[in-house]
C-alpha positions as CSV (number, residue, x, y, z in Angstrom):
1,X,7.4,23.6,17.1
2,X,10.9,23.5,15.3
3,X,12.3,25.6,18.2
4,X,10.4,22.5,20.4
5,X,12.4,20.0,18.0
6,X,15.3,21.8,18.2
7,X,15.4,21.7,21.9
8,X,14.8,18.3,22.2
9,X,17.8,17.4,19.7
10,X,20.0,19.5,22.2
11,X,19.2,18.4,25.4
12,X,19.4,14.7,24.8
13,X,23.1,15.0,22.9
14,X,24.2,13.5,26.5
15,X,22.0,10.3,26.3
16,X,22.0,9.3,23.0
17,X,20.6,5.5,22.7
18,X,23.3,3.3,22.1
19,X,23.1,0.2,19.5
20,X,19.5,-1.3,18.0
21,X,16.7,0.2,17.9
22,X,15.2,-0.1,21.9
23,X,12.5,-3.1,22.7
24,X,9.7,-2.2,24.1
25,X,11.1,-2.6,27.7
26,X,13.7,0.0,27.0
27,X,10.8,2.2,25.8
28,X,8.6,1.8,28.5
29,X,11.6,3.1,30.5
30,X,11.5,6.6,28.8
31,X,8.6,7.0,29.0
32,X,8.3,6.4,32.8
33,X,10.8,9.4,32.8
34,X,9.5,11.2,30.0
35,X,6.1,11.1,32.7
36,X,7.8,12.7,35.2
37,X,8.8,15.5,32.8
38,X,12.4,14.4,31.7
39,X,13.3,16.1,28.6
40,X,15.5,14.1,27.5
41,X,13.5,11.5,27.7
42,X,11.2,12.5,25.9
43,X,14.0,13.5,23.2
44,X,15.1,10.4,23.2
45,X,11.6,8.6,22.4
46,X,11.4,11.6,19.6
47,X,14.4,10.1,18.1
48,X,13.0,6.6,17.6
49,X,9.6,7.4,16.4
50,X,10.4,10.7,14.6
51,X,11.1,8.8,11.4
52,X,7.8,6.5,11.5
53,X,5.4,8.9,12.2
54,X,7.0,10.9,9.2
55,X,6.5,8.2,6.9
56,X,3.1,7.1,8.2
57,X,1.8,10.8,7.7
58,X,3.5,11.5,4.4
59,X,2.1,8.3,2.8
60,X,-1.9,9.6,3.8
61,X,-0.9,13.3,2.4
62,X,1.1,12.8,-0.3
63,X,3.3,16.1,0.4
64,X,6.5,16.8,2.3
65,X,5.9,20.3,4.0
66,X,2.5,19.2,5.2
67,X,4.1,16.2,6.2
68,X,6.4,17.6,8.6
69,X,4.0,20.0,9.7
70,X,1.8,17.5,10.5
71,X,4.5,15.6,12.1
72,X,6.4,18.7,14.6
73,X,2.4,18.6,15.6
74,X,2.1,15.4,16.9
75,X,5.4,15.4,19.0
76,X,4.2,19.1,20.5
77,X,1.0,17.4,21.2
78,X,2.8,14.3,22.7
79,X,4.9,15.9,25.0
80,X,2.1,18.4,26.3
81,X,-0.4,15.1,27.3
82,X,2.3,12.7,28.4
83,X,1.7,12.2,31.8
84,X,-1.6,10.4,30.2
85,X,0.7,7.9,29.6
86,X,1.3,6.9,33.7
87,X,0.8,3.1,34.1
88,X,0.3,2.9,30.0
89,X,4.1,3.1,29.4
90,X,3.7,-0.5,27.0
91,X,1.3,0.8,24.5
92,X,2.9,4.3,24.0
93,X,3.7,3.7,20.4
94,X,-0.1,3.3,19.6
95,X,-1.3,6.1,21.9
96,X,1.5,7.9,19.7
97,X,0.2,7.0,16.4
98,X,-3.2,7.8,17.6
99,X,-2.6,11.3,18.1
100,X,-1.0,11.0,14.6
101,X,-3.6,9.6,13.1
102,X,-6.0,12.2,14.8
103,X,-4.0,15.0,13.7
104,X,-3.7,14.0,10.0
105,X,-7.5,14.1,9.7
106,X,-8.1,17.4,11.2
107,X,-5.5,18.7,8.8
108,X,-7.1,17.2,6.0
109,X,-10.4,18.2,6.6
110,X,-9.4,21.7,6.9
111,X,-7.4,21.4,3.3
112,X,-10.4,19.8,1.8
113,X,-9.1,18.3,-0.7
114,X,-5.7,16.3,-1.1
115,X,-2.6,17.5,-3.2
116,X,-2.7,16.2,-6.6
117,X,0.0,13.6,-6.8
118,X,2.2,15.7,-10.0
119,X,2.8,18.4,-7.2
120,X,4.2,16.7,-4.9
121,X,7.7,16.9,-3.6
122,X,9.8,13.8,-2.7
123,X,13.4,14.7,-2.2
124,X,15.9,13.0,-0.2
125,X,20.0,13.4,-1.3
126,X,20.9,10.2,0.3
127,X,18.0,8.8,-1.9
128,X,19.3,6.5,-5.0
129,X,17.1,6.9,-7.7
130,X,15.3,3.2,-8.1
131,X,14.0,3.9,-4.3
132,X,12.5,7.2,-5.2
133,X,10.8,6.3,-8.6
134,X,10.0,3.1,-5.6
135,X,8.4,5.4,-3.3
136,X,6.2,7.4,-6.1
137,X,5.3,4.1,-7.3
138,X,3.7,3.1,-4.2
139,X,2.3,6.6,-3.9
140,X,0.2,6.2,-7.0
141,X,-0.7,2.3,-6.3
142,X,-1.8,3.2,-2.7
143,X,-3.8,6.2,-4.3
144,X,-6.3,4.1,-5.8
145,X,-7.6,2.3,-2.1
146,X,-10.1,4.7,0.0
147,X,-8.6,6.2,3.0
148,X,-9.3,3.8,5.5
149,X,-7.9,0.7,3.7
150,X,-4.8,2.5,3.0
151,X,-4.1,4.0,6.1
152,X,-4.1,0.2,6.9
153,X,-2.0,-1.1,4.4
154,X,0.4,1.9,5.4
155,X,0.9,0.6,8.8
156,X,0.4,-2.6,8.1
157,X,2.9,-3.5,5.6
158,X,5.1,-0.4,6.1
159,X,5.1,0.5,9.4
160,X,5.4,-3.3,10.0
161,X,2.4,-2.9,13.6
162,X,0.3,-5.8,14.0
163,X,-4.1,-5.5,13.6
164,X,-4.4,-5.1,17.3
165,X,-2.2,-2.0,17.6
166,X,-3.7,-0.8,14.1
167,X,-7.0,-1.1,16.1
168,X,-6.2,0.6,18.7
169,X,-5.0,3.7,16.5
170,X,-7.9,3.6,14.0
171,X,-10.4,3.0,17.0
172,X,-11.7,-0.1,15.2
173,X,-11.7,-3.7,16.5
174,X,-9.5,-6.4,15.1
175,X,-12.3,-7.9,13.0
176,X,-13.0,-4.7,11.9
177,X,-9.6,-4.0,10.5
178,X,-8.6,-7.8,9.4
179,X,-11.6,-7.1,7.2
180,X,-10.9,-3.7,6.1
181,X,-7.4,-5.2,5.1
182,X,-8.2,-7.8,2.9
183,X,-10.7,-5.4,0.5
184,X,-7.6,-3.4,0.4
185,X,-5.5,-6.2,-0.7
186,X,-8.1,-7.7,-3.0
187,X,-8.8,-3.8,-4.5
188,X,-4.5,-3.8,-5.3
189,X,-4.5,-7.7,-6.8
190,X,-7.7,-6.5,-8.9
191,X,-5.6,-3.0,-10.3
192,X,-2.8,-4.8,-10.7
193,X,-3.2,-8.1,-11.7
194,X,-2.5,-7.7,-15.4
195,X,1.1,-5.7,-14.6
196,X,4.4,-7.4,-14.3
197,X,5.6,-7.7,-11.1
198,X,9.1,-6.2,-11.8
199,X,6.8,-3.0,-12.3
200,X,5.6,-3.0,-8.9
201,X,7.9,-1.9,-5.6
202,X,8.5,-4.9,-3.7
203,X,5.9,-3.4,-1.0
204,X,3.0,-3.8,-3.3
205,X,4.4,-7.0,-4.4
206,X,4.6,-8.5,-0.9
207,X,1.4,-7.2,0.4
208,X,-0.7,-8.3,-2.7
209,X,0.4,-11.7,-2.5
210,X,-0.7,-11.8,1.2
211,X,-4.7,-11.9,-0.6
């Protein structure tokens, strides 16, 4: 899959996305030619969701290699079903998460058990140190939640999707994951209620006071 990655990245040096982040229009336009088999395309849409899925996955397992494993999976897996997406070119990003999502349970299942939060690695060199001792904060706050509510929270508060696209990754209604949301929130007010909130990275912070 790396060679896959690295192919993408060398093909699509020519149409490198200028500016912003693309709207969803501008999406919806690669993949209509990402459909039709355009490589670059596809690259391109690998570019602007690369980063997301990473950090959606990592925050579930907890450990960089299996992270990106996980990850190089899920755009293989993309690019091999993505004439599915003909006439479905708006709700890509979901169908995207979904094999994500998907993907990060089969892996799990077949590890059995999670890695135990003191062996895993979080490095980053462009990383200052407060947003790292940030991120492992909000790795052992999210621990506490069962899987479902923090997958949630994760894409929720983090990946910033709203309860219908949540739902349509998770396979759960809206109800059903407005719900699930607020136990999650109520479960990190009730572990955290007695700390300080200049303890707490401004995620937890945020997402607590939405209870």
């Amino acid at each position: 899959m790396k060679a896959v990655c690295n192919t993408i990245t060398d093909e699509k040096k020519s149409h490198e996305i200028a500016g912003a982040t693309p709207d969803q229009s501008e999406i919806a336009g690669l993949v209509e030619k990402a459909v039709t088999g355009n490589f670059a395309a596809f690259g391109d849409l690998y570019d602007i969701f690369i980063d997301r899925i990473y950090r959606y996955v990592f925050y579930q397992v907890k450990d960089k290699m299996t992270a990106e494993d996980i990850t190089e999976e899920v755009f293989l897996k993309a690019w091999k079903a993505i004439k599915s997406c003909k006439g479905r070119e708006k709700t890509f990003s979901s169908w995207l998460y979904r094999i994500a999502h998907n993907q990060m349970i089969n892996t799990l299942r077949s590890m059995k058990k999670f890695t135990p939060l003191e062996e895993v690695e979080i490095y980053d060199p462009k990383q200052e140190i407060g947003a790292e001792m940030e991120r492992q904060e909000l790795l052992k706050t999210l621990d506490c939640l069962p899987e479902r509510q923090k997958q949630i929270i994760v894409l929720k508060f983090i990946e910033g999707l709203d309860n219908q696209e949540i739902g349509k990754i998770m396979g759960k209604s809206e109800g059903a994951i407005r719900i699930t949301q607020m136990r999650a929130l109520a479960a990190l007010r009730l572990r955290l209620g007695s700390e300080s909130k200049s303890t707490k990275a401004p995620i937890i912070s945020y997402a607590i006071d939405k209870v």
